[in-house]
C-alpha positions in Angstrom: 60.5 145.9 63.3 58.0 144.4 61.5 57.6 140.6 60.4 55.9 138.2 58.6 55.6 134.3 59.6 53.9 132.5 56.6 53.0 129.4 58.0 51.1 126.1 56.0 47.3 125.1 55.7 44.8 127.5 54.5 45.5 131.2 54.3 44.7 134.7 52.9 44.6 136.3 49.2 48.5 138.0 48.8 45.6 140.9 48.4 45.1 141.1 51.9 48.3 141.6 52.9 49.7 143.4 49.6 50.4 146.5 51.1 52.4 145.9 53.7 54.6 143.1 52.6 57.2 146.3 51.6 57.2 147.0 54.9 57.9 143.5 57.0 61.8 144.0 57.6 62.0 140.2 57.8 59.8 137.2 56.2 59.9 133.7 57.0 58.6 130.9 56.6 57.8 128.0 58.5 57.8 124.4 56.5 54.6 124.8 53.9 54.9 127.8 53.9 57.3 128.4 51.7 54.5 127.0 49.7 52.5 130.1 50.2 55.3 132.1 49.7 56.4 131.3 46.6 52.5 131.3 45.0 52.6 134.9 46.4 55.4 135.5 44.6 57.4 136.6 47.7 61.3 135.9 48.4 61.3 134.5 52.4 64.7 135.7 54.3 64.6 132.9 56.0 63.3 129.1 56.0 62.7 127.3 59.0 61.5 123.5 60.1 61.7 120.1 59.1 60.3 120.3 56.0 58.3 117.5 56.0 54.7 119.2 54.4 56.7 121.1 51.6 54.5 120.6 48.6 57.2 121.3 46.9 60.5 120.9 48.2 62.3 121.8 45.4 61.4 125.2 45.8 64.7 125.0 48.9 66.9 125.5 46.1 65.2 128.4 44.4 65.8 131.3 47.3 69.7 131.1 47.1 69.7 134.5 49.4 67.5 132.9 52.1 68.8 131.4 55.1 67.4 127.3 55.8 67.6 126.5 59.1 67.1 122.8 59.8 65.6 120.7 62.0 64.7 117.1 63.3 61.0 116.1 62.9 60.8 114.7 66.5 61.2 118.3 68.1 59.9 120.0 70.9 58.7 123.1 69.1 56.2 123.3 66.5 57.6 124.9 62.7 54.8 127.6 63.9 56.7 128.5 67.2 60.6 127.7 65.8 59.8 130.6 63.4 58.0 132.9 66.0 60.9 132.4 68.3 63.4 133.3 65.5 61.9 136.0 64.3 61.5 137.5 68.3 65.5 137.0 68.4 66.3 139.0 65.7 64.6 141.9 66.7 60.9 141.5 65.5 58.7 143.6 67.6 55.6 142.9 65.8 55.1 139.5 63.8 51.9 138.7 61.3 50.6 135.2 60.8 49.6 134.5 57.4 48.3 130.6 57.0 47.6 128.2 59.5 43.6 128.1 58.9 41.5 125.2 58.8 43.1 121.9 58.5 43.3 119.8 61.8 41.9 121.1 64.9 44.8 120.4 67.1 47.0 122.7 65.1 44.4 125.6 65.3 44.0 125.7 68.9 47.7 125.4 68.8 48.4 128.5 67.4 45.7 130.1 69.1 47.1 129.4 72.5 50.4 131.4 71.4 48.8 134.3 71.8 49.0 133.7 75.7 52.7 132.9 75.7 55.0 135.9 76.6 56.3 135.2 73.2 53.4 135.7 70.9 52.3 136.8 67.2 50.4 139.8 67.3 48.2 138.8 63.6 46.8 135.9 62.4 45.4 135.8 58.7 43.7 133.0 57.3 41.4 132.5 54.3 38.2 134.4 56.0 39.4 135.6 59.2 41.8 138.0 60.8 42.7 137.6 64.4 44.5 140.5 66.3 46.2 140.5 70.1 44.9 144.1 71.7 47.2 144.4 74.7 45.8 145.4 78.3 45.3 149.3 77.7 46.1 149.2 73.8 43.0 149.7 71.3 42.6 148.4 67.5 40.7 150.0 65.3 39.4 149.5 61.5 37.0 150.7 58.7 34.4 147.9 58.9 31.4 147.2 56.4 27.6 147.5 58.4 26.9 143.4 60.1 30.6 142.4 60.0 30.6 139.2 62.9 33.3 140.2 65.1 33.8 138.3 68.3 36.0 139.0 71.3 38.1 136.6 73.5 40.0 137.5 77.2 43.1 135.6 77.4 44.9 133.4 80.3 42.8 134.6 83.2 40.0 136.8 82.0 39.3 140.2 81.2 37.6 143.5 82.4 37.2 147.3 81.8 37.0 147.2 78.1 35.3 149.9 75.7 34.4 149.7 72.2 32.5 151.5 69.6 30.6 150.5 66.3 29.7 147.3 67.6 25.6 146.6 68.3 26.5 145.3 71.8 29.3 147.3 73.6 31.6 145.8 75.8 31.7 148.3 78.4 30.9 147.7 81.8 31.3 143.8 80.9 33.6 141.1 83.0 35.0 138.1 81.7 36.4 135.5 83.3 38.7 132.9 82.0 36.4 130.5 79.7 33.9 133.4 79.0 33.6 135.5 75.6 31.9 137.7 73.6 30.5 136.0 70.4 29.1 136.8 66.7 28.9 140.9 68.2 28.1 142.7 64.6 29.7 145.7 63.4 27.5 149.1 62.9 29.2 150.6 59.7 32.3 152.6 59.3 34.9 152.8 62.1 34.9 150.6 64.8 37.4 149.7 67.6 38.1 147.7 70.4 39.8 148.6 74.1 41.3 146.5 76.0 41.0 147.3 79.7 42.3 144.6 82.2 43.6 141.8 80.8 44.5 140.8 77.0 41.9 140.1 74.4 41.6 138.4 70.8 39.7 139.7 68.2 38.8 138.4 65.7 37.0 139.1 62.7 34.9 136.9 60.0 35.3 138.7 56.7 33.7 139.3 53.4 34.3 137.6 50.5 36.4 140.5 48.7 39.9 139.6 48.9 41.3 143.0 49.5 39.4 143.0 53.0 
């Protein structure tokens, strides 16, 4: 299954993610991000946090089907990682971040050091970028317009035997070790992927200015 963690702070055009918000079998939403739920017109299945950066808390009273699941301010979890765990409990096998960009910088390499936990999102969408987790041996792929800045991270402790195609600079034959990357690589036009060999990598891609990309 399928799921969809809206978290606060800056994040995508609904247009982004349009077509496959039929298909999450559960959304929720951490804090502010019912925020970005409701102006995306979407009904959350389940609310989760202390609810202290609702920019509108009235909006609690205005999913009656949803389930709000409370909790103390000084906590040891982040909203971000109270929903992730949830939604990994009930059965998510795949969860999408939508939100979480800009903002302070503490709470972006926050969520970007999730991906190296064993319990992890898989997406992260924010206002320009999409971020994905490519598994050791799994490959992502996409239609990509020609000088698309796409830039490749290893996780925890490093990375080797990786392919890829459409990018100018390939990443065969390369080996990273932890603290090393692959930055601003450009895409050649039309499809492009990345492999991930040894080790985990991020991608993660800067995108154009049409909001359906």
């Amino acid at each position: 299954m399928e799921a969809l963690l809206a978290i606060g702070a800056e994040a995508p055009l609904r247009e982004r993610l349009a077509a496959r918000l039929p298909e999450f079998g559960l959304v929720c939403a951490a804090d502010s991000g019912l925020d970005l739920l409701h102006a995306w017109g979407v009904e959350p299945d389940l609310i989760v946090g202390d609810m202290d950066s609702l920019a509108k808390p009235e909006l609690l009273g205005a999913y009656p089907k949803a389930e709000i699941l409370r909790f103390p301010r000084g906590k040891d979890e982040s909203d971000t990682e109270i929903g992730l765990r949830i939604l990994r409990e009930r059965g998510a096998d795949r969860v999408v971040l939508a939100g979480g960009g800009g903002g302070r910088l503490d709470h972006l390499l926050a969520i970007r050091a999730l991906f190296e936990r064993s319990c992890r999102p898989d997406e992260w969408h924010t206002t320009g970028e999409e971020l994905r987790l490519v598994a050791e041996g799994e490959r992502y792929s996409w239609e990509a317009p020609r000088g698309e800045t796409v830039s490749v991270f290893p996780l925890a402790t490093g990375a080797g035997g990786m392919a890829s195609g459409g990018l100018a600079w390939p990443l065969a034959g390369l080996a990273w070790g932890p603290g090393e990357f692959g930055l601003s690589n450009e895409t050649l036009g039309g499809p492009a992927w990345v492999e991930a060999g040894r080790g985990d990598l991020l991608v993660v891609r800067l995108l154009a200015s049409d909001p359906k990309r």
